[in-house]
C-alpha positions as a printed Julia matrix, in Angstrom:
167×3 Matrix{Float64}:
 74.62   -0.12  37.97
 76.99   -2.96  37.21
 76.06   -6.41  36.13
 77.36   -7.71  39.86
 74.59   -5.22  41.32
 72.23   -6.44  38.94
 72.98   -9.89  40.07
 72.5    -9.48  43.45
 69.41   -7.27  43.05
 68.18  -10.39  41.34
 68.83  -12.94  43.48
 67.74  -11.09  46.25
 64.17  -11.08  44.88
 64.76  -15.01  43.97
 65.72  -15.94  47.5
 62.84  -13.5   48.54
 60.01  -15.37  46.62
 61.21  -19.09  46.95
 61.84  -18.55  50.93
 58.29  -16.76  51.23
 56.82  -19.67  49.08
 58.17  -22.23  50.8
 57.78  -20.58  54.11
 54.26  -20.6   53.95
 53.29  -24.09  52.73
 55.72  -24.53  56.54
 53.65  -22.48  58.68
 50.35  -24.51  57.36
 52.31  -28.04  57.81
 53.04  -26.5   61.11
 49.67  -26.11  62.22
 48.71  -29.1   60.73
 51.11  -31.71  62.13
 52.84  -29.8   65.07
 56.14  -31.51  64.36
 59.21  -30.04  65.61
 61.36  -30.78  62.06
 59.04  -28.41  60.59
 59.42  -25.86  62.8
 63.66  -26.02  62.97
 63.39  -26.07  59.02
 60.87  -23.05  58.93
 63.39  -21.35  61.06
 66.21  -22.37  58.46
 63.73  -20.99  55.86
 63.11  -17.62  57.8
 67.08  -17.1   58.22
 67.1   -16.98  54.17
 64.12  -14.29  54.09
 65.35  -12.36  57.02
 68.9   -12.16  55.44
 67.42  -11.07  51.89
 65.31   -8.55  53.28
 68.19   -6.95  54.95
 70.17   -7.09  51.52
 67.2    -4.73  50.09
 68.16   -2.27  52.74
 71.95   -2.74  51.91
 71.25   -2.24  48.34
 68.15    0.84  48.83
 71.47    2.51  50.83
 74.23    1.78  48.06
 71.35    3.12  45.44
 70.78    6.61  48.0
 74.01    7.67  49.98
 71.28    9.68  52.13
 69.68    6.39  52.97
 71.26    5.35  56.77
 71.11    1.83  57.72
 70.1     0.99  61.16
 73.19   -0.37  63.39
 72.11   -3.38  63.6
 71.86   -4.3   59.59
 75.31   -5.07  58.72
 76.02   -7.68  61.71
 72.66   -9.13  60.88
 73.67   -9.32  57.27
 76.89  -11.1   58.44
 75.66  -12.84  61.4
 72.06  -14.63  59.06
 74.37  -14.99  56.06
 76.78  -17.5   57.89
 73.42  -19.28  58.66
 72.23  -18.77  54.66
 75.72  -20.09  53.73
 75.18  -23.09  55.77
 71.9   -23.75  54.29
 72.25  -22.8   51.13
 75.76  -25.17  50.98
 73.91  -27.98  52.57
 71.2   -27.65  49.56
 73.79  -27.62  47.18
 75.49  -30.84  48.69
 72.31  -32.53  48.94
 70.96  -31.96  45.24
 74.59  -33.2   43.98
 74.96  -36.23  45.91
 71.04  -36.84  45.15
 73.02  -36.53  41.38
 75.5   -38.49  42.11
 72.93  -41.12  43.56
 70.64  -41.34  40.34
 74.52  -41.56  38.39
 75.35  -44.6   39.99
 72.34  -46.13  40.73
 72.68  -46.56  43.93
 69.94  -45.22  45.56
 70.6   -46.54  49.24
 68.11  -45.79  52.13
 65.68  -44.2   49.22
 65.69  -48.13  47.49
 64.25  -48.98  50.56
 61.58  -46.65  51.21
 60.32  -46.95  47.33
 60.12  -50.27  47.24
 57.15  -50.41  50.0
 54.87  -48.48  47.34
 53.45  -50.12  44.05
 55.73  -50.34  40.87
 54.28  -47.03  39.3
 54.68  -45.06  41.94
 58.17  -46.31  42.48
 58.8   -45.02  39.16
 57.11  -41.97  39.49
 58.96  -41.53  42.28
 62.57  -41.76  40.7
 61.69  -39.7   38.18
 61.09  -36.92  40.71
 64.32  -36.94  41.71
 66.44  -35.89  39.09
 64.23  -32.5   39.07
 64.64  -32.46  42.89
 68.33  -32.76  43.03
 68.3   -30.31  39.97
 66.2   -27.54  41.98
 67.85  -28.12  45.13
 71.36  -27.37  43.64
 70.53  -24.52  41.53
 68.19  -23.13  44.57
 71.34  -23.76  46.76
 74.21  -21.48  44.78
 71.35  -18.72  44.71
 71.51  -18.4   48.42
 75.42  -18.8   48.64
 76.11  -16.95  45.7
 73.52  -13.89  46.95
 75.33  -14.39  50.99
 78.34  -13.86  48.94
 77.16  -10.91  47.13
 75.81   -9.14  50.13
 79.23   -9.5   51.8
 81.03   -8.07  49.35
 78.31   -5.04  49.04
 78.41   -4.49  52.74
 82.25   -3.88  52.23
 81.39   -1.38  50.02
 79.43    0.22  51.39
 81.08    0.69  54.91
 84.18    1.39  52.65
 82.15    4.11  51.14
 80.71    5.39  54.74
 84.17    5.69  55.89
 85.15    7.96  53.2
 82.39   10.82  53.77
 83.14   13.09  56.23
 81.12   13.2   59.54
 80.4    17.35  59.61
């Protein structure tokens, strides 16, 4: 197994627990406020779990040549990934202008919103945000970095499925 395997096996599990996490605490928020930006961002969220689940069935049939992949796994692997690309990128963007932000001072709209709540929790409040732009970048080049993985396995693997013979 090479360290680029490794990787992906990794971040597969990574995307895997954060999107299942996070998916939950949705479905409750769901049920408990019936808003409709829940739901569109639980769908966002069940693109990411969706996409790494597939991955373990891209990697379970690089790991087993016997293993046959259903006909429907690589276009959903390309197909979700776009949308995990999308989200993951938007993640990214968001936790390093969030950085950029906190760098300048400049806090825009969030200035306004914090300054409606007491002085300590204004401060608790930007001191949150450094680990929030912090987690959403890092959480945001897992997901493109493991789309980008999983397209570059899938190659391989219908590379490899070309080469065997049929009979």
């Amino acid at each position: 197994m090479t360290f680029k395997f490794k990787l992906f096996r990794g971040l597969t599990a990574i995307n895997i627990m954060f999107s299942t996490f996070f998916l939950m605490g949705l479905i409750i928020l769901l049920f408990t406020t019936g808003s409709i930006q829940v739901l569109s961002f639980g769908i966002l969220l069940g693109a990411i779990l969706i996409h790494a689940i597939l991955s373990l069935h891209l990697q379970k049939a690089l790991l087993d040549s016997n293993m046959v992949l259903k006909e429907s796994t690589p276009g959903g692997i390309r197909i979700i990934g776009g949308i995990c690309i999308f989200v993951g990128g938007y993640m990214a963007l968001s936790g390093f202008s969030l950085f950029v932000m906190l760098r300048t001072g400049n806090l825009g709209p969030l200035e306004d919103m914090m300054k409606q709540f007491p002085a300590d929790q204004q401060a608790a409040m930007t001191a949150m945000l450094k680990p929030m732009a912090t987690f959403f970048l890092i959480i945001g080049a897992i997901i493109v970095t493991n789309v980008v993985l999983s397209y570059t396995f899938l190659k391989e693997w219908k590379n490899r499925k070309d080469e065997e013979p049929l009979f």
